[in-house]
N, C-alpha and C positions, 0 to 999 in steps of 0.2 A: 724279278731278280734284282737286289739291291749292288751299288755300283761301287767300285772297291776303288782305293788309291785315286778320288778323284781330288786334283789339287784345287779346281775354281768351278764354278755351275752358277749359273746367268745371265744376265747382260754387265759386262764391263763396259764403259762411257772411254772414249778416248778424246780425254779433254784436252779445247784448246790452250794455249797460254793466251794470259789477256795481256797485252804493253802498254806503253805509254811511251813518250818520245826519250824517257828514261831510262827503262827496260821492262822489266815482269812489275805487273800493277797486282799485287800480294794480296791489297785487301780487295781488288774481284778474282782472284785466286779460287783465294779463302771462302767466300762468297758464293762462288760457281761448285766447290770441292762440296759446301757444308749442303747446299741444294740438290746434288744430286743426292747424296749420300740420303740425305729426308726423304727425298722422292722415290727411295728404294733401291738405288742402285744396286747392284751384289762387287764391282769390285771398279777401278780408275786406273786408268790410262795416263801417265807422266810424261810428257816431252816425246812420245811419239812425234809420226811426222804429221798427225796432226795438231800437235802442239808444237809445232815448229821446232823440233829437239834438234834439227842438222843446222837450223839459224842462230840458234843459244849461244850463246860465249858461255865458254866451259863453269864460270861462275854463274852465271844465270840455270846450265843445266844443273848444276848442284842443289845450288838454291833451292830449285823446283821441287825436286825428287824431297830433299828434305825437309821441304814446307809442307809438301803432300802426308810426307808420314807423319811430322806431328799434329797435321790439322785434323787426318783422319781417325787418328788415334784409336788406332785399331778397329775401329767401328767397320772399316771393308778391309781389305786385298786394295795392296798400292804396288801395281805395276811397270816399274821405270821402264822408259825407251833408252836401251844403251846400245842402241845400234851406230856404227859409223861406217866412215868409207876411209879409216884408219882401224885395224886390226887392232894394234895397241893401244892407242886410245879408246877402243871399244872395249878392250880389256878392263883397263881402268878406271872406267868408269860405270861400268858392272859392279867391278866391286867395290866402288864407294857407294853405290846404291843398294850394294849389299850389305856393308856397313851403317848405314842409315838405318836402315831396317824396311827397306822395300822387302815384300813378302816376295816378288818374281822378277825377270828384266825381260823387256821383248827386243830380243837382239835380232839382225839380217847378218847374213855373210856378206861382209865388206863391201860394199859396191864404189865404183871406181867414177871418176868424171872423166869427159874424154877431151881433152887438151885439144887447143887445133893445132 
């Protein structure tokens, strides 16, 4: 039986961000984004938490997301991390990555830090 309304089918990579004492190091980005992609990926992981999406300065998560979609250039599925432990800003920042043209966002329900 063939499978109807499916949005993504394979392995997605939840790639890291690479740094530098600068910030995001772009051309191993780029780099790491065009390798898997050859390697066969079917779709990429943006600023998850294992691309350290909750350590980004709101300009570096930007960046990320919209380096990813024009490096990928439509060749996979680019799925931004816009999760926060800020409701609004997780707002926000969905839909600039939806604006970019990230194909999906993988969002959490807000998670909280516990103060002492």
């Amino acid at each position: 039986m063939a499978r109807t309304n499916t949005i993504f089918e394979g392995v997605a990579t939840a790639l890291i961000t690479p740094m530098t004492e600068d910030g995001v190091n772009f051309d191993q980005f780029g780099a790491l984004i065009d390798w898997q992609i050859e390697s066969g990926i079917d779709a990429l992981v943006i600023a998850g938490t294992t691309g350290e999406g909750s350590t980004l300065t709101d300009e570096e998560h930007k960046a990320c997301i919209s380096f990813a979609v024009e490096r990928a250039a439509g060749r996979v599925p680019i799925i931004a991390g816009t999760g926060s432990n800020h409701t609004e800003y997780g707002k926000q920042l969905t839909k600039y990555a939806s604006d970019a043209g990230a194909d999906a966002c993988l969002i959490v329900t807000s998670y909280y830090n516990k103060a002492t």
